[in-house]
N, C-alpha and C positions, 0 to 999 in steps of 0.2 A: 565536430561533435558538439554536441549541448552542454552549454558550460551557464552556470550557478553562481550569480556573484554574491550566495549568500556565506556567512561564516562565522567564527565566535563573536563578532559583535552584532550579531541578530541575534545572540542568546539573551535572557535575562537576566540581568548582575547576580540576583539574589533570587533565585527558585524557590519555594517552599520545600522544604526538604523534611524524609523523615527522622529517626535517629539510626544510629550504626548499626545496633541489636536489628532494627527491623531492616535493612538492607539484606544483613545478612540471613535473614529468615525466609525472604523473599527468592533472593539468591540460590536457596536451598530448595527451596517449591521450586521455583520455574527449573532447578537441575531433574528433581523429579519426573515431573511434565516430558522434559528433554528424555531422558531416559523411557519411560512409557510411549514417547513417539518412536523407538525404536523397534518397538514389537510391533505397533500401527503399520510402522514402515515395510515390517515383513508380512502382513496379512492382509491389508489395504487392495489390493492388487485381485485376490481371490472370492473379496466381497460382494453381494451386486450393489448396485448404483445405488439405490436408496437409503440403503446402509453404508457403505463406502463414506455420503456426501454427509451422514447424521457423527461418523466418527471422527471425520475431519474437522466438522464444525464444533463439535464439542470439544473438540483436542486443543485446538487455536484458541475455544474463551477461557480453556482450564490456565493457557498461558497467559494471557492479558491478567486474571486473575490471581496470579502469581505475581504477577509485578505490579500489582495493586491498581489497574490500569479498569477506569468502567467504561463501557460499551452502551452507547447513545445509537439508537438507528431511527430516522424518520422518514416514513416513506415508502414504495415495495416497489420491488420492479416485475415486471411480468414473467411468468415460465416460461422454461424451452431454451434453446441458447442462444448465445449472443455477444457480441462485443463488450465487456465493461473498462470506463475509461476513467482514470482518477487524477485529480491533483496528487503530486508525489513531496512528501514530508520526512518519513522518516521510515525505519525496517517495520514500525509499526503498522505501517499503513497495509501488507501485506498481511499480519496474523489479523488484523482489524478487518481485513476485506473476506478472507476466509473463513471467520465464522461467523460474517455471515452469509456469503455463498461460495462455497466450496467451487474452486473454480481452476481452468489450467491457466498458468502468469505466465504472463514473456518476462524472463529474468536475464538479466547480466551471467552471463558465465559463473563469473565468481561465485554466484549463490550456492554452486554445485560441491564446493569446497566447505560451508557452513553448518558446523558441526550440529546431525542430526537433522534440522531444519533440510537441509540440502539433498540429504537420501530421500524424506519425504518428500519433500518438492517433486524428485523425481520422479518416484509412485505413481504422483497424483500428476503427472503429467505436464511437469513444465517445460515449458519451450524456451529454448535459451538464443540468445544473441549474442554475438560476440562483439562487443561496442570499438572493438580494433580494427573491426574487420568488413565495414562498411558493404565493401561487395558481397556481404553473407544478406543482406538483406533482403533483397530481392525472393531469395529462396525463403527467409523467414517469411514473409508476407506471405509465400503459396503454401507453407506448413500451415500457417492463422487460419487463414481461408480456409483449406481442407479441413481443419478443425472444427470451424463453423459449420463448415456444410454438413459434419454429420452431427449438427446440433448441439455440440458443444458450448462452456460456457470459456470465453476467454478472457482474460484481465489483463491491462496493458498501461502505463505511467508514457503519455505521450509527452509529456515534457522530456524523458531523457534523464533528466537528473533530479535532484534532490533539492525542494525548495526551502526557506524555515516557514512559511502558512504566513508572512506579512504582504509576500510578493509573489506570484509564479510567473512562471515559462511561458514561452506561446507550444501551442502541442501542433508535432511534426507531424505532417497525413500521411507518412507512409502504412500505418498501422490501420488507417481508414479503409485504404484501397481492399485489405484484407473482407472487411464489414462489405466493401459495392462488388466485388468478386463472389462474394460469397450469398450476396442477396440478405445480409443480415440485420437485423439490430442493432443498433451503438446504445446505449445504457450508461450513462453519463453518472456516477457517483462523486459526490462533492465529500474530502476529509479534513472537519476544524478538530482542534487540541485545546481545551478548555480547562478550569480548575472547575472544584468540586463547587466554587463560589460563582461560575460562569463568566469568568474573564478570561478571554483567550490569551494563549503561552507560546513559546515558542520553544518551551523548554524542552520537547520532544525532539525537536530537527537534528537530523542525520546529516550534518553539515560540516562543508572548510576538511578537516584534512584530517578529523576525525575519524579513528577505527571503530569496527563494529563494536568489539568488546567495552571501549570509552564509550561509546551513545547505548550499548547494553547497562551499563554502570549506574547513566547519568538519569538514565528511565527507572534505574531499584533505587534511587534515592530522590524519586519526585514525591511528593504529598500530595493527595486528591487528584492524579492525572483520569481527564475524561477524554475517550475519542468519540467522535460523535461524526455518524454517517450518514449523509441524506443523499437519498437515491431519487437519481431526477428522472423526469419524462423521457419515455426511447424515443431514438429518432429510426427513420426507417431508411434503409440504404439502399432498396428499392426505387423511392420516392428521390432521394436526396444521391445521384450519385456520382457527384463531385466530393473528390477526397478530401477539398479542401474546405467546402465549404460543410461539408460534417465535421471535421476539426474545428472551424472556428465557431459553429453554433454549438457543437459541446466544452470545449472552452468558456464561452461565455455563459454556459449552463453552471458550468462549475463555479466560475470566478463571481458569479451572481449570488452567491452562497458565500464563499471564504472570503470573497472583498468585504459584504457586509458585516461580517465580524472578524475582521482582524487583525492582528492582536495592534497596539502601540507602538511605534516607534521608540528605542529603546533610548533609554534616559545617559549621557553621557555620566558618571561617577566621579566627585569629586576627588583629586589626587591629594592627601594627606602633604602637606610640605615639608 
């Protein structure tokens, strides 16, 4: 399995943080949000397309916007469907990718369990893997693929796990093979975490051994958090169709982006005697 040897000392000692009142204010909005995606969750499903994909995205920035979180996008990627591939940071990277294209994610199992968030997931069509169970893969790959083929748009974190944005993964081609089966697009999106000052943070990463609700927490008590999404060049899986060699040229799509900004190596903290 893909393993991450990031952890709490990639975080930064001292985050800006805001005060207590405003946690819990925040708190309170994104419960809102949660609750309002309950009814989404139930209608979703009966919508057509064009509206389906304008409530979803609105839904995802009402949440970022609850957690005081701004939304950066540079860049467009073309219509119609297709593979999209990210550096993987934190649970934000998914509400961050969803509005701005509402799309179906390969998820961990577990996300199925995640209050509200997980009923919609399912809705909106996500495809889960079971990271236990390695021989399900094969069959996830022909789900991908089929999914493509009827034009779908897929979102996928080929690293496997969860980076803090100083370092990543190399990305596994099994998720590729999906994209050359299917004759599709790979659409390579780069994810940095920035302050409101533009110094990259790592205060967002979903890392080390950290629960969702502790990196829920630790995201309503950041000050000025920016995510900032630049959407790179497709590649064509037509053209390119070698699974590995589309992994390593959107990789280095992406890493071309996060390496040049980020963030510092973190400062060791003087121990009081």
């Amino acid at each position: 399995m893909p393993t991450s040897p990031c952890g709490p000392g990639c975080l930064p000692q001292r985050p800006s943080r805001v005060a207590p009142p405003r946690v819990a204010l925040r708190l309170g909005h994104a419960l809102c949000v949660l609750v309002g995606g309950i009814g989404i969750a139930v209608v979703i499903s009966v919508l057509p397309g064009p509206a389906r994909r304008r409530l979803v995205r609105e839904w995802f920035r009402a949440l970022l916007r609850a957690f005081g979180v701004r939304l950066v996008v540079r860049g467009e990627h073309g219509a119609g469907g297709g593979l999209v591939v990210s550096n993987h940071v934190s649970w934000l990277d998914v509400v961050a990718m969803q509005a701005v294209c509402p799309m179906r994610l390969l998820a961990k199992t577990e996300v199925r369990t995640w209050p509200v968030i997980g009923p919609l997931a399912g809705r909106a069509g996500t495809l889960y893997i079971d990271r236990d169970r390695l021989a399900t893969l094969p069959d996830a790959v022909r789900t991908i693929a089929d999914a493509l083929r009827e034009n779908a748009v897929v979102g996928a974190f080929p690293e496997g796990t969860t980076w803090c944005g100083r370092s990543s993964g190399r990305y596994r081609p099994a998720v590729f093979q999906a994209a050359v089966d299917a004759g599709a697009v790979v659409r390579p999106m780069a994810l940095r975490f920035h302050t409101s000052g533009g110094e990259p943070t790592t205060a967002a990463a979903f890392v080390g051994e950290a629960t969702l609700l502790e990196s829920v927490l630790a995201v309503a008590r950041l000050r000025g958090l920016v995510v900032e999404l630049s959407l790179l060049p497709e590649l064509d899986a037509t053209r390119i169709t070698d699974r590995r060699e589309l992994a390593r040229l959107a990789e280095t799509a992406v890493s071309g982006v996060t390496t040049a900004h980020a963030p510092p190596e973190p400062v060791a903290q003087p121990v009081a005697a």
